[in-house]
N, C-alpha and C positions, 0 to 999 in steps of 0.2 A: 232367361228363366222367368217363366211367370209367379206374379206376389202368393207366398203361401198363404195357406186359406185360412188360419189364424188371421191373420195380416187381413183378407180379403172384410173375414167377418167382423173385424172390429174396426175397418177402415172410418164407417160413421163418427166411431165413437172418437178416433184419434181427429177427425174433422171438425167433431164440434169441441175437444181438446184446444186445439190449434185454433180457432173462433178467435179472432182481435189479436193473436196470436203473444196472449200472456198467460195463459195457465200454467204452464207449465216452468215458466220462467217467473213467476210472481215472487212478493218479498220473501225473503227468506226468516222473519220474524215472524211470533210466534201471538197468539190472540192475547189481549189483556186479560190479568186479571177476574177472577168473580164472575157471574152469569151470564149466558145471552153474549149475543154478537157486538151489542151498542155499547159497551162501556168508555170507549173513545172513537170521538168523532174526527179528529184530527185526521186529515191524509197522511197517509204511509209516507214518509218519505223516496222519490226517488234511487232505487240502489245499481250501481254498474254492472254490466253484464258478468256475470261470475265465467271465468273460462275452467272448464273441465280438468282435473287430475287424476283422473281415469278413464276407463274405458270398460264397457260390460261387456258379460262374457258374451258366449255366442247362445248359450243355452236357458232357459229357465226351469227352476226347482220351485216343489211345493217344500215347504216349511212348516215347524212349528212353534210358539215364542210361548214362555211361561208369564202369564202377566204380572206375577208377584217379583219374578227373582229375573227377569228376563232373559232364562235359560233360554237357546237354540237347538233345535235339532231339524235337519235336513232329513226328508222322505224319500227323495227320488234321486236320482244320479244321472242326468242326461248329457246327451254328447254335444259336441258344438249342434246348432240349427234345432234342436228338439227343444220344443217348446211347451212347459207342461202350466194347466192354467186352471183358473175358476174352479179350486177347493173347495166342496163344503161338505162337512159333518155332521152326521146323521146321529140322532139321536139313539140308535141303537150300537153304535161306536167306529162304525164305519168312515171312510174318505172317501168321495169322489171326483173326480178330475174330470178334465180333456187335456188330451198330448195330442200335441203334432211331429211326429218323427220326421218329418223332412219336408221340404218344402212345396214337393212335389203329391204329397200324400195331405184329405182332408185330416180333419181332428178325431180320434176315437177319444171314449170313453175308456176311464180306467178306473180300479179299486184298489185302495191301499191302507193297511191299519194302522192305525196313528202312533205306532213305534217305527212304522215304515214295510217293514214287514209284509210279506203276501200280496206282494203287487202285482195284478190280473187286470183283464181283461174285460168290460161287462160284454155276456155275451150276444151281441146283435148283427146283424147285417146289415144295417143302416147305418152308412157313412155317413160324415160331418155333421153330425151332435155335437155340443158343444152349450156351455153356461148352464149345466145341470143345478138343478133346486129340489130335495130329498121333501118327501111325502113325510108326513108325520109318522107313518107305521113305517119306515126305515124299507118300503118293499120297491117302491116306483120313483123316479123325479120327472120332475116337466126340464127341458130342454129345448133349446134354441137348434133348429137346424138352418146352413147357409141358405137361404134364400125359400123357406118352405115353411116359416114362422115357428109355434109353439106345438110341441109335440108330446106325450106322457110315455118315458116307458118302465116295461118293468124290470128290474136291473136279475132276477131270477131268468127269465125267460127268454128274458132277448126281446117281446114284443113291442112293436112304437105306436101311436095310435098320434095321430094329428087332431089337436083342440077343433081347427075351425080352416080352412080353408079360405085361404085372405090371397091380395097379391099385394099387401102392404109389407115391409119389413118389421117385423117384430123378435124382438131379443129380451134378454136378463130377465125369462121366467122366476118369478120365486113363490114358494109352495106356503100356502099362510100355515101358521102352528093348529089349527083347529082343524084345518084339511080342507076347509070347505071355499077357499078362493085361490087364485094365483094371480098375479098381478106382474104387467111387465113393459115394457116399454116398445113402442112402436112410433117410427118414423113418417109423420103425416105430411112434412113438406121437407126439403133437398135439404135444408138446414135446421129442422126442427121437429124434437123427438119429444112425446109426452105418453102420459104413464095410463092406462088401462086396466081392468078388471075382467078376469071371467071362472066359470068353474069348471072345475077339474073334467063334467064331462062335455064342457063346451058350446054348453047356453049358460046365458045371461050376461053377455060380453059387454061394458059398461067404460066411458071415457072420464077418466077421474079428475084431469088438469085440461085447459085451453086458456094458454095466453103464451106470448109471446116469448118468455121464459121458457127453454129449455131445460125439462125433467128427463133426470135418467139414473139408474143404479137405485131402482127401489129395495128396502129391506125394510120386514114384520116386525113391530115388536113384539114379544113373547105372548103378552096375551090377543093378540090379532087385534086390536083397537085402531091401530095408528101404523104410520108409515115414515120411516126414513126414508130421503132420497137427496139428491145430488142436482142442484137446481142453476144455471148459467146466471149471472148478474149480469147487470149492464158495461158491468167493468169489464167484461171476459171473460172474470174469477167466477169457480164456482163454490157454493155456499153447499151447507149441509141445513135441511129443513124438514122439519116434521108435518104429517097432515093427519087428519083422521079418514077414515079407507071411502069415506063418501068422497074424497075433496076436500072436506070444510077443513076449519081451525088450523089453518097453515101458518107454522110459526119458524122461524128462521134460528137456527142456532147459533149459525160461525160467521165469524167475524165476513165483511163480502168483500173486503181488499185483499182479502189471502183466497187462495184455493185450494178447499178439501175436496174427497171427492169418496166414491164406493163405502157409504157406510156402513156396518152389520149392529147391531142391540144385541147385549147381553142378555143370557137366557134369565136373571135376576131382572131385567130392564132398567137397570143403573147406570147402564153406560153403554156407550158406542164407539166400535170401532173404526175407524177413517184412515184415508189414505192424508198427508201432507203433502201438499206440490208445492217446491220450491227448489229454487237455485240450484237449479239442476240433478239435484239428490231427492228424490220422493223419499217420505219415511214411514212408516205405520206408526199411531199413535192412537188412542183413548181420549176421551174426554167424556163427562157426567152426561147424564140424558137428556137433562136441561140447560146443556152448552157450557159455557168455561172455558179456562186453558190445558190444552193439549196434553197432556204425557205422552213421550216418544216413545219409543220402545225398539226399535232393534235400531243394529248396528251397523255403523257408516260404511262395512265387508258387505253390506246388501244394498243394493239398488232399485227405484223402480216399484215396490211392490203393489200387488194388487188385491182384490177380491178378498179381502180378508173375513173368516166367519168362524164363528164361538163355540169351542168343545161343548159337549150337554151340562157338564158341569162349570164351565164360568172361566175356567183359570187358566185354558191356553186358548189361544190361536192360529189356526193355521192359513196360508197365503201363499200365493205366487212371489217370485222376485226372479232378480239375475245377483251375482255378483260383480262385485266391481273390482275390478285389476288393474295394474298399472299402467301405463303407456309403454310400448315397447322403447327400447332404448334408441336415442336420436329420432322419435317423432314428436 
């Protein structure tokens, strides 16, 4: 059976993952103290390979987490092998998704309201969409199609229209808050992915990062200034760093012995949301916009998660994950 196309589309990204092959496996502590990445220089200490006490499910769910009370609520219900991914919310209070119902099927697009509620279909004809980013008028998102770059469509109509016609790989469109850019990452050599610029009607296509350092999982902040992204170190680990949308004033936030990764800014721009990769349990967690330590936020029943992005009003979030279950008995 050949790799689903989840799997296919994000193989990059699990490759440069797997880079020096510690990301995922890095310390399982937690950034110091106070601002910024630097407050201790000491190496991490060495830690043993942590061996697993679970096992995830077959499936993934989009979710939602209350960031005050770290209430849960699950959106979707999928069966083993249905893979549902890359949430984000629309400012008009919409969800949208990519599911992959089988292995054998690309990923569609879905809608769904943030009680979970009216779970549809958007309507199009154009298979494997996927990494949807919502228009500030709640009407269109740019997406990522397998192998055919950035594409816009309108989530009413069904239409797709393609940015630009490239034969490079490009992925993780996202829609700036003022409407007038989208920014995403493309793949310029086998192991090295950096972040670009263009507009929504597909001039003025602009290269924002070159250097050696792998950039990826760009996110706006609220007022379109500045850019979070997810940046490789030399360690393996990847860091969370800020730029302003020319390139310039690139400032690192998180600690570069740990590895964070997919960060989203609050619609306040107070904070940003992050993935934690560690000892074998990813977690979602916050930290201030100007770096610091982490606040976790869900619950060790969830594994994995991803893509996390910020209701209009601030106070929840929703994401991908799998859950984690026990080992069946005698393995």
């Amino acid at each position: 059976m050949r790799a689903s196309w989840t799997k296919l589309a994000l193989a990059a990204a699990t490759l440069i993952v797997l880079a020096g092959g510690v990301a995922i496996l890095s310390s399982g502590s937690e950034e110091p103290n106070g601002k910024g990445p630097s407050d201790s220089k000491s190496p991490a200490p060495a830690q043993p390979p942590e061996q697993p006490s679970f096992v995830l499910s077959g499936s993934t769910n989009i979710y939602t987490i209350d960031v005050a009370t770290r209430a849960l609520e699950q959106l979707t219900t999928n069966d083993d092998d249905q893979l549902a991914s890359d949430p984000v919310w629309s400012a008009k209070g919409g969800i949208v998704f990519s599911e992959e119902s089988s292995p054998e099927e690309p990923p569609r697009l879905l809608l769904v309201n943030p009680d979970g509620s009216g779970k549809r279909k958007v309507p199009t004809r154009i298979s494997g969409l996927f990494q949807p980013s919502w228009a500030p008028d709640g009407r269109k998102v740019a997406v990522a199609r397998f192998g055919s770059g950035i594409h816009v469509l309108d989530v009413r109509t069904g239409s797709v229209r393609r940015l630009k016609r490239t034969s490079e790989i490009d992925d993780a469109p996202v829609w700036s808050p003022d409407g007038k850019t989208i920014v995403f990452q493309r793949r310029v050599t086998g192991t090295n992915w950096e972040l670009y610029r263009i507009e929504p009607t597909g001039r003025g296509l602009r290269r924002l990062t070159r250097d050696p350092l792998q950039q990826i999982n760009p996110a706006w902040s609220p007022d379109s200034s500045r850019l979070a992204f997810a940046e490789q170190q030399r360690t393996g680990n990847w860091a969370i760093s800020t730029m302003k949308i020319d390139g310039s004033d690139r400032k690192l936030l998180t600690d570069p012995r740990l590895s964070r990764q997919n960060p989203a800014w609050s619609p306040d721009g107070k904070k940003i949301a992050l993935v934690l990769q560690e000892s074998l349990r990813d977690s979602l967690a916050v930290i201030d916009a100007d770096g610091g330590r982490p606040m976790r936020l869900t619950p060790r029943s969830l594994v994995a998660p991803t893509n996390p992005f910020w209701s209009p009003d601030g106070k929840k979030i929703v994401f991908a994950a799998h859950r984690a279950e026990r080992p069946p008995p005698g393995s």
